[in-house]
C-alpha positions as CSV (number, residue, x, y, z in Angstrom):
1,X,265.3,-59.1,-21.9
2,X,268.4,-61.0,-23.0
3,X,268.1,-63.8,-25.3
4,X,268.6,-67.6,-24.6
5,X,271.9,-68.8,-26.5
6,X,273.3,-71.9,-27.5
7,X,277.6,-72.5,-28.0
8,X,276.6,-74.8,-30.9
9,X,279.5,-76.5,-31.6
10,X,280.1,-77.6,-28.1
11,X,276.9,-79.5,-28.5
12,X,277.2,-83.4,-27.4
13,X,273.5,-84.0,-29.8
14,X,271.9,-85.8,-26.4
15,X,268.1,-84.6,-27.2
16,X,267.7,-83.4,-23.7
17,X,266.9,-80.0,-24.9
18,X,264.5,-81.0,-27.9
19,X,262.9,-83.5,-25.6
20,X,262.3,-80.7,-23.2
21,X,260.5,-78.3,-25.8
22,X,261.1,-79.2,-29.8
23,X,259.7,-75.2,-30.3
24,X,262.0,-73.5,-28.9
25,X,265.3,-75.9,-29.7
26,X,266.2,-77.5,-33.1
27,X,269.5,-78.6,-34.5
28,X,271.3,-77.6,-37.7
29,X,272.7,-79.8,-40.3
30,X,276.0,-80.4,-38.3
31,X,273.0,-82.2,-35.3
32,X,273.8,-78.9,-33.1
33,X,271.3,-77.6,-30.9
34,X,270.7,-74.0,-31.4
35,X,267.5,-71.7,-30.2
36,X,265.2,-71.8,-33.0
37,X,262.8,-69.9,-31.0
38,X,263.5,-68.0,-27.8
39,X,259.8,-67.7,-27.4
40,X,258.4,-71.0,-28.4
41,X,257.7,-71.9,-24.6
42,X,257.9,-70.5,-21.3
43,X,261.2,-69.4,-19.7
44,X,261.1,-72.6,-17.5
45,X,262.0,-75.1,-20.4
46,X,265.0,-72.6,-21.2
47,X,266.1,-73.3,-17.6
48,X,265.1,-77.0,-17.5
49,X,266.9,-77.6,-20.7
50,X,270.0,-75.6,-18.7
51,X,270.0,-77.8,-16.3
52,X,269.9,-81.0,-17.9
53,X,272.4,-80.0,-20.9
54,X,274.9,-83.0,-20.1
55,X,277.6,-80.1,-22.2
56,X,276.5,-77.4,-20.1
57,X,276.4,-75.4,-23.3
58,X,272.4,-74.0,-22.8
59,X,272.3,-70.2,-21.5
60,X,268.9,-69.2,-21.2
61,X,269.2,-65.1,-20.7
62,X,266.3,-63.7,-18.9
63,X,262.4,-64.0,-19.0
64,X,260.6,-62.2,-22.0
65,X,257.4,-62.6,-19.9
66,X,258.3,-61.0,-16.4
67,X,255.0,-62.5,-15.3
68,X,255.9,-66.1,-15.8
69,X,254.8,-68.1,-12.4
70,X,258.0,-68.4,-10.5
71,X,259.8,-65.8,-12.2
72,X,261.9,-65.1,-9.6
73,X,262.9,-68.6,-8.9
74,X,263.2,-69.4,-12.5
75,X,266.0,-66.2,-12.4
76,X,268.2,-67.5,-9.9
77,X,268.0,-71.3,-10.9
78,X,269.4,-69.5,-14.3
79,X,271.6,-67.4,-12.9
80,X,275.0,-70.0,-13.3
81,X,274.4,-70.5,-16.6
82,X,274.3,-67.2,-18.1
């Protein structure tokens, strides 16, 4: 398991990642995103929020549940962003 990761301060604040799953993402006081908690949702909001991240900035590391429907899939969508 690797942990889902944020570079913080190249965050452009566009909600897309709280919209996507408000457990897992948060921001600070400076209104960057950052993982409040890797394990608030399932591994395919970590990769949704990836992929819509308009700064590119979401790396979602690897499933904590390796029996996640469409792990696999889930893995290599991921893949560019880790």
């Amino acid at each position: 398991y690797t942990a889902p990761w944020i570079d913080s301060a190249q965050c452009t604040s566009c909600d897309e990642c709280i919209g996507i799953n408000p457990k897992i993402f948060a921001y600070d006081d400076q209104k960057h995103a950052y993982v409040k908690n890797p394990k608030g949702g399932p591994y395919k909001d970590l990769v949704r929020a990836a992929e819509k991240c308009t700064a590119q900035v979401i790396h979602p590391g690897t499933p904590s549940d390796p029996k996640e429907k469409d792990v696999d899939k889930l893995v290599k969508r991921a893949a560019k962003y880790n």
